[in-house]
C-alpha positions in Angstrom: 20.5 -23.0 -8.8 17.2 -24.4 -7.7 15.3 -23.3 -4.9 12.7 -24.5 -2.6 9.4 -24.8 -4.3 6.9 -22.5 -3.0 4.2 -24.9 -1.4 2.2 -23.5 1.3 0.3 -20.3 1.3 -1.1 -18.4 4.5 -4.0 -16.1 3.8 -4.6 -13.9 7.2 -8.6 -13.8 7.5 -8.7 -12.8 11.3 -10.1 -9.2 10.7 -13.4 -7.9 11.5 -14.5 -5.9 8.7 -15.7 -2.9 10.8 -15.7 -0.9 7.5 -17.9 -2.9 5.4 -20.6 -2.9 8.8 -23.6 -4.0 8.8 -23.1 -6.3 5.7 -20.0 -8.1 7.7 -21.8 -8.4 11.2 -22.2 -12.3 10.2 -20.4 -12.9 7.3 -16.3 -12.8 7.1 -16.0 -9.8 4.3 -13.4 -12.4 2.9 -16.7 -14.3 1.3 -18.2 -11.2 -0.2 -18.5 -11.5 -3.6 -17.0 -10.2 -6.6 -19.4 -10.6 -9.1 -20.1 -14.5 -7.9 -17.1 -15.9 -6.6 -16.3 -14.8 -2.6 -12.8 -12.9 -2.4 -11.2 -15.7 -0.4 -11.7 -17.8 -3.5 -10.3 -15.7 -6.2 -7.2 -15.8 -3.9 -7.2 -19.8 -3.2 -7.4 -19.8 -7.3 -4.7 -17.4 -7.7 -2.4 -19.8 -5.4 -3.4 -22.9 -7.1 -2.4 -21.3 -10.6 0.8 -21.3 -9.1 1.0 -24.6 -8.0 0.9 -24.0 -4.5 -0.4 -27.0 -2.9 -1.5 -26.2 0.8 -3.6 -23.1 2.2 -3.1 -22.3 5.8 -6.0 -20.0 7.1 -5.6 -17.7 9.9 -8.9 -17.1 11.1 -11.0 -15.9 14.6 -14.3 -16.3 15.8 -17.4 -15.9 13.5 -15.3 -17.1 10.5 -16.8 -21.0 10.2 -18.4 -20.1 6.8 -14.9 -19.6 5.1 -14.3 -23.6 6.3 -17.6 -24.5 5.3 -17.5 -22.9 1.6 -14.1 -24.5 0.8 -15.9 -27.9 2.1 -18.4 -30.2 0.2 -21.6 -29.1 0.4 -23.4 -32.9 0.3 -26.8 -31.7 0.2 -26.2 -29.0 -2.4 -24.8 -31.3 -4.7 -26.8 -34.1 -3.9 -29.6 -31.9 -4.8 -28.4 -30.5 -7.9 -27.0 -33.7 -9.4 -30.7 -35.6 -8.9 -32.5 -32.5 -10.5 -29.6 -32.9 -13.6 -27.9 -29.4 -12.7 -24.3 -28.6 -13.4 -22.1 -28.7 -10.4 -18.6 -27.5 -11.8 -19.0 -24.4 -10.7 -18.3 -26.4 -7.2 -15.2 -27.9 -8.1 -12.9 -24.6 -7.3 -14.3 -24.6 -3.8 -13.8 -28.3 -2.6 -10.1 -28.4 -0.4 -9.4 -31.6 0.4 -8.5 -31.9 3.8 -4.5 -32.5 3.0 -5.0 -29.2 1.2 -6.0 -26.9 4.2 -5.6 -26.0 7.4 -7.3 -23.9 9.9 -5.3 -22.1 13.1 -6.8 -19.6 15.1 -5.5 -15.9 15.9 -7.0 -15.5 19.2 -6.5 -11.9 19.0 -6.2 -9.1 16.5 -2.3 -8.0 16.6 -1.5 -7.1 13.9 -0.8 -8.8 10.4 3.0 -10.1 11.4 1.0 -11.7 14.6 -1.4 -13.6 12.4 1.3 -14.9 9.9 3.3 -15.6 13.7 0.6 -17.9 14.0 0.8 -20.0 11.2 4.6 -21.1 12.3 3.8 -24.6 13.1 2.3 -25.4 9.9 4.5 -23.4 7.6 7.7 -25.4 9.5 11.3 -24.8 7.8 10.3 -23.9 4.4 9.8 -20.5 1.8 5.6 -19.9 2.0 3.7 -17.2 0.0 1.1 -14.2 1.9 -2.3 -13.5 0.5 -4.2 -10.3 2.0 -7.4 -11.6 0.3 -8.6 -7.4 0.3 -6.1 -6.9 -2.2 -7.7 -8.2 -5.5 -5.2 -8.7 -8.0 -7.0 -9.1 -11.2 -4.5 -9.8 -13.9 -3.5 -13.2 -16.3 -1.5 -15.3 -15.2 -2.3 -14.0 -11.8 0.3 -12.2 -9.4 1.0 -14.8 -7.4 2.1 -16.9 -10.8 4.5 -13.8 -12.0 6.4 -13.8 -8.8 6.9 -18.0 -8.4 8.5 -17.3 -11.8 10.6 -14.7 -11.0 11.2 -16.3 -7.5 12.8 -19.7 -9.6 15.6 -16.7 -10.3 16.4 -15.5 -7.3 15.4 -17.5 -4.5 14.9 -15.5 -0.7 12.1 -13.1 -0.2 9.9 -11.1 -3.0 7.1 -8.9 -2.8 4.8 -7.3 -5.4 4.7 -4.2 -5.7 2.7 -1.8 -8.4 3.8 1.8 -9.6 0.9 4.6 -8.6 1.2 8.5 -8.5 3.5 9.7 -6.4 0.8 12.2 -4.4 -0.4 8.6 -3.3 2.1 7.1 -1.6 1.7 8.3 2.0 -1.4 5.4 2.2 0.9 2.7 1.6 4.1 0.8 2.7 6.7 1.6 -0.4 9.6 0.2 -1.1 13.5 1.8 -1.7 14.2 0.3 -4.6 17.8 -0.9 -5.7 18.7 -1.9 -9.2 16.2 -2.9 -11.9 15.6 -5.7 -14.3 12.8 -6.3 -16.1 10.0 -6.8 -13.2 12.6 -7.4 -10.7 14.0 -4.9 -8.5 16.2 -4.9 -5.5 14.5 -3.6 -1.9 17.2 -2.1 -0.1 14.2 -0.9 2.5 11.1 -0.6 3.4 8.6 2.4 4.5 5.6 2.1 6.2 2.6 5.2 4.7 5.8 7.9 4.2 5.1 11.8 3.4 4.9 12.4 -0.4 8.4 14.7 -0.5 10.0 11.9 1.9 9.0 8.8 -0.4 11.8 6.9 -1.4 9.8 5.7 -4.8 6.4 5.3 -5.9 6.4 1.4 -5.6 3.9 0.4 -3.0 3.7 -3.1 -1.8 0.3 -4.9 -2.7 -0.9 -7.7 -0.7 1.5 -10.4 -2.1 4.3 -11.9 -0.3 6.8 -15.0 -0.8 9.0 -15.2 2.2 11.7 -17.2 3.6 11.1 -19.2 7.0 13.5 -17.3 9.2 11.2 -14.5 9.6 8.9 -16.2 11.5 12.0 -15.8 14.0 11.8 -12.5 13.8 8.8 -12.5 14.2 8.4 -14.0 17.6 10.8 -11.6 19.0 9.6 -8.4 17.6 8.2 -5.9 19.6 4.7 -4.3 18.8 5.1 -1.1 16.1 2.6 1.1 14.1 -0.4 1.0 15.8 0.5 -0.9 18.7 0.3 -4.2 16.1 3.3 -6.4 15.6 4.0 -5.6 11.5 4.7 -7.6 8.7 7.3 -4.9 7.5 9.0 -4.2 10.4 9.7 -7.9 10.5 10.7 -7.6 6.5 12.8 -4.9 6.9 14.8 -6.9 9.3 15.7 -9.2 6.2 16.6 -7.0 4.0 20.8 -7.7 3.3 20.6 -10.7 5.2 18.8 -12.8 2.9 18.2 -11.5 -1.5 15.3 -9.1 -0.8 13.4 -8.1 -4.7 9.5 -6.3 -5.6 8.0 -8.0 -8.4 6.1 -5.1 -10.7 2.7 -6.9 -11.3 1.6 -6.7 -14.6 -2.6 -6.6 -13.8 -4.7 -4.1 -11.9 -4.9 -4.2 -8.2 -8.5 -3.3 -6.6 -8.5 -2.2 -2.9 -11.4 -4.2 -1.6 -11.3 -3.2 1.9 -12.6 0.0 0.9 -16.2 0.1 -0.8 -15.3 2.0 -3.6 -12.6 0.0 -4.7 -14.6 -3.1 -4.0 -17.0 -1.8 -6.2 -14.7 -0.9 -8.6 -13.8 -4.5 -8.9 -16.8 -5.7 -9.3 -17.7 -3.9 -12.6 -14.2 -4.4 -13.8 -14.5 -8.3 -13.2 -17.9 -8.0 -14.6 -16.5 -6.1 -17.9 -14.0 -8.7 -18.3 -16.8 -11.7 -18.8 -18.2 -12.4 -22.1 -21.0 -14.0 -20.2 -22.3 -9.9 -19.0 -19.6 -7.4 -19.8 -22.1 -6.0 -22.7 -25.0 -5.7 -20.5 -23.0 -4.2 -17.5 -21.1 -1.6 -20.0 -24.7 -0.4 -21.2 -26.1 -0.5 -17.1 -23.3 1.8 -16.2 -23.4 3.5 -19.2 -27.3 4.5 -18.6 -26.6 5.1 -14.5 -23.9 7.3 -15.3 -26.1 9.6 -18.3 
């Protein structure tokens, strides 16, 4: 049975990144960098390695310099080609304008608000969720593991990653079904449950391939956690309705909407590159002594 390809990808970027203040007050925290690349990028590459052809951003005010890095810079490269520089290292960050789109969330309501608001462009067919935060670091990226194990099932997936069980109450988790492999059934969803009341220790991490109808939920749902309308609640309305599964990455997840975790990802990204990994290892080596 073939399904609908997986062709369009939302990435919500509305947020204010109060908790990364002052170092957000004029840049999106979506183009801080890990090591050198911005974490809206490492997301757009993680989509493309699956093939997905269109990325639909959901952005607010003060956010112009997400459009303007996945533009061409004329002078920069004009610049750099007439002094003989290298400019590869642009070629991830050029969208062509059949390649991306821009709609505005006019205000913050909540993640299943902002996807709400990508309805138009999405239209009648299965699209994939990237919370750029979550840094998936892994080969072949997330995104990549679950078209494949999509082509198998069809309807709605979501990643999820195994953590210790005394950390579940800071995360949505999943009640999982049967097993196979890296698939396994969601027969429901919980949003930040106690530790004793967890139905598993499967979180859901920032990945998302879902069917069109639930931007019909969507736009009747009522405002939950929070006072936000949520993704989840909106999810959990699919589930036996429509074949519901978690995808298990198989990669390391970095929370970078706290500052540990992103700097956590930037030494691991930095001890994965030939280019400095030997020089970081002895930096953090010599910091930590």
């Amino acid at each position: 049975m073939t399904h609908k390809p997986i062709r369009k990808a939302v990435f919500p970027v509305a947020g204010l990144g109060t908790r990364f203040l002052p170092a957000t007050k004029a840049i999106p925290k979506e183009m801080l960098p890990v090591v050198d690349r911005p974490l809206i990028q490492y997301a757009v590459d993680e989509a493309r390695e699956a093939e997905i052809e269109q990325m639909i951003f959901v952005t607010g005010r003060g956010k112009s310099a997400i459009e303007d890095h996945f533009d061409i810079a004329y002078e920069l490269e004009r610049t750099m080609t007439d002094r003989g520089k290298d400019i590869s290292v642009l070629e991830p960050t050029r969208l062509g304008p059949g390649n991306c789109a821009y709609v505005r969330q006019q205000e913050p309501m909540g993640l299943g608000h902002a996807i709400w608001c990508a309805r138009d462009i999405v239209g009648d067919e299965p699209f994939a969720i990237f919370l750029p935060d979550e840094f998936m670091h892994g080969s072949p990226g997330c995104m990549a593991q679950m078209v494949a194990e999509y082509e198998k099932t069809g309807g709605n997936l979501l990643s999820v990653l195994e953590v210790p069980r005394e950390q579940v109450s800071s995360y949505g988790v999943i009640d999982p079904g049967a097993a196979q492999g890296k698939l396994t059934e969601v027969k429901g969803l919980v949003e930040k449950p106690k530790v004793e009341a967890a139905p598993s220790n499967l979180i859901i991490s920032g990945r998302y391939i879902l069917q069109p109808e639930v931007m019909r939920v969507l736009e009747h749902q009522g405002k939950g956690a929070g006072g936000e309308i949520q993704l989840t609640d909106a999810m959990a309305q699919m589930i036996g309705k429509q074949p519901f599964h978690a995808v298990t990455f198989d990669g390391a997840r970095y929370d970078c909407g706290s500052k540990t975790g992103y700097i956590e990802a930037n030494l691991a990204v930095a001890l994965s590159r030939p280019d400095m990994a030997d020089e970081v290892r002895a930096i953090a080596q010599r910091l930590v002594g």
